[in-house]
C-alpha positions as CSV (number, residue, x, y, z in Angstrom):
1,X,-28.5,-27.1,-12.0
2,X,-31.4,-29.2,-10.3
3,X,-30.7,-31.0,-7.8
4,X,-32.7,-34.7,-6.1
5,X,-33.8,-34.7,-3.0
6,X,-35.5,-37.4,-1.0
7,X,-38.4,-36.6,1.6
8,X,-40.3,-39.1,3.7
9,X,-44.2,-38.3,5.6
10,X,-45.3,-40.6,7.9
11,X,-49.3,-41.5,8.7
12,X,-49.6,-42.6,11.6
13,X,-52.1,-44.0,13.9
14,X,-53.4,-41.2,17.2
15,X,-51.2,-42.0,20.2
16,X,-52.3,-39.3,22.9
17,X,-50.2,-38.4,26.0
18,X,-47.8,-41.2,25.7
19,X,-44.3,-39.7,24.7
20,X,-42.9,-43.2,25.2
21,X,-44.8,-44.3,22.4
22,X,-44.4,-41.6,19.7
23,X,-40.6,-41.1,20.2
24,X,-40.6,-44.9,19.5
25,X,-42.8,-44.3,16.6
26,X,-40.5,-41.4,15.7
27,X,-37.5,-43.2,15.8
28,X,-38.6,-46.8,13.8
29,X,-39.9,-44.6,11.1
30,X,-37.2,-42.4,10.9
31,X,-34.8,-45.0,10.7
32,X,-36.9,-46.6,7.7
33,X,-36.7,-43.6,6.1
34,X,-33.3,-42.9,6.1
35,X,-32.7,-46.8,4.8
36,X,-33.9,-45.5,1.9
37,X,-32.0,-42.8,1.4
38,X,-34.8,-40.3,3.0
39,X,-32.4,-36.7,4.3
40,X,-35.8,-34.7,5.6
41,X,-38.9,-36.6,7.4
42,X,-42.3,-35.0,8.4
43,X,-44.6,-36.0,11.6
44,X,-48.3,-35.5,12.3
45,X,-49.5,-31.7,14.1
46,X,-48.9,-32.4,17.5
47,X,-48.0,-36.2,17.5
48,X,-45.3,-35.8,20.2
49,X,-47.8,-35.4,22.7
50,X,-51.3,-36.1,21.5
51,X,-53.6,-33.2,19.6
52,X,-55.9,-32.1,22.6
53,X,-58.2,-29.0,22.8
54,X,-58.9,-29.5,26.7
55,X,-56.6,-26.9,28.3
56,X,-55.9,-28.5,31.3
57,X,-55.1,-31.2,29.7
58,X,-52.9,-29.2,27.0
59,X,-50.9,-27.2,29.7
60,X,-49.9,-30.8,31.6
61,X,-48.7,-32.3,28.4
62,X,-47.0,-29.3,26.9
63,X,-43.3,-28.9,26.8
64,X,-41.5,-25.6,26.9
65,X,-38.3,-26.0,24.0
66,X,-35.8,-24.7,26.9
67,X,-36.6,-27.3,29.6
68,X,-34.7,-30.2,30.4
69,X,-37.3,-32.5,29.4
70,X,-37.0,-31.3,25.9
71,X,-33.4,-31.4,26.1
72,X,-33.8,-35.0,26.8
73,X,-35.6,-35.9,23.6
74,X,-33.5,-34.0,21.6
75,X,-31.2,-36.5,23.5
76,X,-32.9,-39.5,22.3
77,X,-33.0,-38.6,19.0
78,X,-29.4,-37.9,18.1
79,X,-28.9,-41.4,16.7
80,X,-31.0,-40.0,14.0
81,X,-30.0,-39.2,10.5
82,X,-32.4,-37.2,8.8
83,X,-34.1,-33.9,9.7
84,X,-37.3,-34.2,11.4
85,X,-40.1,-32.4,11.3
86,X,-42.2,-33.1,14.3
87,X,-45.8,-31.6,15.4
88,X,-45.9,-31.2,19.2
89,X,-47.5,-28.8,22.1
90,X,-45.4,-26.2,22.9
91,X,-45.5,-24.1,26.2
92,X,-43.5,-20.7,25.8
93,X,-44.0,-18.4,29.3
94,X,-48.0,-18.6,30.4
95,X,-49.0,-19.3,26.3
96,X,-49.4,-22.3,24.2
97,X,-49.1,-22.9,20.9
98,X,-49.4,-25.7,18.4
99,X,-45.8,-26.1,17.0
100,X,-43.8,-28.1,14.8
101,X,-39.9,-28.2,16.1
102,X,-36.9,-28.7,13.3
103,X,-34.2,-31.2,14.4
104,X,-31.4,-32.7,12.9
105,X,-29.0,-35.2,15.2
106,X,-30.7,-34.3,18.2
107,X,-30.2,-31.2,17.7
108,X,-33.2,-28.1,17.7
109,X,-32.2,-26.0,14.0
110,X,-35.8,-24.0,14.9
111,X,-39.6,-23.9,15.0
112,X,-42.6,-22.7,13.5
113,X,-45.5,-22.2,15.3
114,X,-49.0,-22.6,13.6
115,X,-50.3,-18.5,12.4
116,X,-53.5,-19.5,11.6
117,X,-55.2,-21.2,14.0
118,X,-58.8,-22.9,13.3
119,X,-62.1,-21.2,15.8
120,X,-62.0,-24.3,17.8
121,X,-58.4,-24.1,18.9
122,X,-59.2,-21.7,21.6
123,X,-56.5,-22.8,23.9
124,X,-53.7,-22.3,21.7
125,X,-52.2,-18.7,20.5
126,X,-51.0,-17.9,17.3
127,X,-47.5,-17.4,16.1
128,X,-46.0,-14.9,14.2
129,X,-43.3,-15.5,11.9
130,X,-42.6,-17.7,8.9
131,X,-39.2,-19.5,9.5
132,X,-36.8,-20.8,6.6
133,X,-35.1,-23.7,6.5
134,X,-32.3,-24.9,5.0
135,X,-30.8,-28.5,5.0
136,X,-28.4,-30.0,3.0
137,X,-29.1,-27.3,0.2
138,X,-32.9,-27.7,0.5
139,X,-34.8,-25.0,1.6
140,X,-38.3,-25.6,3.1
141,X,-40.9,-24.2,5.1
142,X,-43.5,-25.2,7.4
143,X,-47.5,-24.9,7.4
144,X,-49.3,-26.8,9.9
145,X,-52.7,-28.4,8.9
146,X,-55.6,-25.2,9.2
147,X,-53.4,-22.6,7.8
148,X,-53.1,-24.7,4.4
149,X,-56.5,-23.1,3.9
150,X,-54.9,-19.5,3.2
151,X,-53.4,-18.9,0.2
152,X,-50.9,-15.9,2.0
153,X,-49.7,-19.2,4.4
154,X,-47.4,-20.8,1.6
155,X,-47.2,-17.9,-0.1
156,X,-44.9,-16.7,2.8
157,X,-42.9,-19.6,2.3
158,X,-42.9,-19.3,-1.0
159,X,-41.6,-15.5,-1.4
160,X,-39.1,-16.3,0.9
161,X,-37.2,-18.8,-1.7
162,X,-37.8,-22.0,-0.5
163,X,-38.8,-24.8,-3.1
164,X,-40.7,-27.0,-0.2
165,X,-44.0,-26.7,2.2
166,X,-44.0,-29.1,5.0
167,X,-47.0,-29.5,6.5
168,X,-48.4,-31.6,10.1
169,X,-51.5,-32.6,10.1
170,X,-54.6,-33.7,12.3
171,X,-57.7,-34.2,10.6
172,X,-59.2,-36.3,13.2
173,X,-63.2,-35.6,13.0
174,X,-66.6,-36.6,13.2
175,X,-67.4,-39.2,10.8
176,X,-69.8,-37.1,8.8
177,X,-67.4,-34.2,8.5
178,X,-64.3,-36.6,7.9
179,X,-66.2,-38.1,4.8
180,X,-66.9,-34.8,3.3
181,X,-63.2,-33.8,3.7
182,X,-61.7,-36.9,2.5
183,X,-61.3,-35.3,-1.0
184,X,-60.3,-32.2,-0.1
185,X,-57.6,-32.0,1.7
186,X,-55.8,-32.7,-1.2
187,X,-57.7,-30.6,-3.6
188,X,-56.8,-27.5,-1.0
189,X,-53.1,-29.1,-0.9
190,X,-52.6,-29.1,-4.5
191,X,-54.0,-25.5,-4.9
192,X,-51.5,-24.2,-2.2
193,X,-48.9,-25.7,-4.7
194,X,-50.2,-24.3,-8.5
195,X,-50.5,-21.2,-6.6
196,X,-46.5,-21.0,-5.2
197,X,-44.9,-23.6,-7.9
198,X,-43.8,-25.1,-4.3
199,X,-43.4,-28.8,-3.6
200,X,-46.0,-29.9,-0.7
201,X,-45.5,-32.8,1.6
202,X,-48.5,-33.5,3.7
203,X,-48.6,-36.3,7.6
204,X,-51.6,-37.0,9.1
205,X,-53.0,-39.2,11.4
206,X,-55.3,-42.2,10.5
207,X,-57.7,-44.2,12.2
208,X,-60.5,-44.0,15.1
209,X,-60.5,-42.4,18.1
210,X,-63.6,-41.5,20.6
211,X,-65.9,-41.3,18.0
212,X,-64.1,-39.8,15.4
213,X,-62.3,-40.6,12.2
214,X,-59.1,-39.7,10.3
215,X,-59.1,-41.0,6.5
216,X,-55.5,-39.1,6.0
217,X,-54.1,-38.1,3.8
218,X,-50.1,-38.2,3.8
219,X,-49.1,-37.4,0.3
220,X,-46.6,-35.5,-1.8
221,X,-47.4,-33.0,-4.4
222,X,-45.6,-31.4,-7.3
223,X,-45.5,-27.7,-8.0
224,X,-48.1,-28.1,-10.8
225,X,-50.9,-29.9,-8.4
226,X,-50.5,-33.3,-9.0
227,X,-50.4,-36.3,-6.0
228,X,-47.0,-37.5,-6.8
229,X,-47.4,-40.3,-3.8
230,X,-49.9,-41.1,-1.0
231,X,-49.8,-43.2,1.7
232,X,-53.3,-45.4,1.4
233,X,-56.2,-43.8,3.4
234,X,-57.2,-45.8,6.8
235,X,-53.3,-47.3,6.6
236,X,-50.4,-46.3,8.5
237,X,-47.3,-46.0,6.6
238,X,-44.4,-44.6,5.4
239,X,-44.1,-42.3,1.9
240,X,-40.5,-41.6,0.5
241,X,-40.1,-39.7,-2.6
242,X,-37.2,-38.4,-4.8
243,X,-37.8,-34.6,-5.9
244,X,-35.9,-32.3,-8.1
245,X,-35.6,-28.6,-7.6
């Protein structure tokens, strides 16, 4: 028997190095979400901190998942009802690695840390594994932003039973570049999911920053390619959608 489930994606404006500021962000739209009746909520690649490719700049603002400091924003966020999916910098030994945590009532259920990692993201290594998740009988997996360009990314979600890709984004880029993407991020999206018959939920960042430009898009996708929902480019806001698996 198929069952509903409801899933909430946030878009959200670039906050960088101000933790304050995106746990707020974090918690108000988490909240939202779970007003309407939201159980799993997805976050930008690396909004906890601020997507950086400056090293010494990524080493200062990354966190390592067994500190104390993490400990207290898993602290913060115990008030919280649904699962979040949140993109941040993770520090594990002398590496770093672009990874989006699991958490459910302050509490860490895993991570996944991005496998394919774009030529620019020098300071950053690449994980390894594909974790599964599983929450209240929905099973999920996680591909962060670059990696949604290789079909064998959701296709390891995919073979390992889940019925939902969850994917952080940061598509934050030269104006000329950002125009020429602005269609296809969804066009690779929807690909990902007539190739797996997997849901897709995208977040992304909006807005200007130094130059740049992030149109979006935050959207959810069926397993046969359509948009579903979409949170308006150039607007930060909050998507929540009913699926059945």
């Amino acid at each position: 028997m198929k069952q509903h489930f409801t899933v909430a994606a946030c878009q959200l404006f670039d906050v960088q190095d101000d933790l304050e500021q995106t746990l707020e962000e974090i918690m108000e739209y988490a909240t939202h979400a779970a007003e309407q009746g939201a159980m799993l909520v997805c976050f930008p690649e690396c909004y906890l901190q601020g997507y950086i490719l400056d090293e010494r700049q990524a080493r200062r603002r990354a966190i390592d998942l067994a500190s104390g400091q993490f400990a207290e924003i898993l602290k913060k966020l115990k008030p919280i009802q649904p699962t979040l999916v949140i993109g941040m910098i993770e520090k594990a030994g002398e590496s770093l690695h672009i990874t989006a945590v699991v958490v459910k009532r302050g509490k860490l259920l895993g991570h996944h840390r991005k496998n394919r990692l774009a030529s620019f993201e020098r300071p950053f290594a690449p994980g390894v594994e594909t974790p599964i998740f599983e929450v209240d009988g929905l099973r999920f997996g996680i591909n962060i932003c670059y990696e949604l360009q290789f079909s064998e990314r959701s296709a390891a979600v995919a073979n390992q039973g889940a019925s939902l890709v969850v994917c952080p984004c940061y598509n934050m880029l030269h104006p000329e570049n950002a125009e020429t993407w602005k269609e296809k991020h969804n066009a690779i999206r929807a690909e990902r999911a007539r190739e797996t018959g997997l849901w897709l939920l995208s977040s992304d960042v909006t807005g200007e920053r130094d130059g740049q430009i992030s149109y979006g898009p935050t959207a959810l996708i069926d397993p046969g390619g359509e948009v579903v929902s979409q949170v308006p480019l150039m607007e930060e806001g909050l998507l929540v959608q009913e699926i059945l698996i």
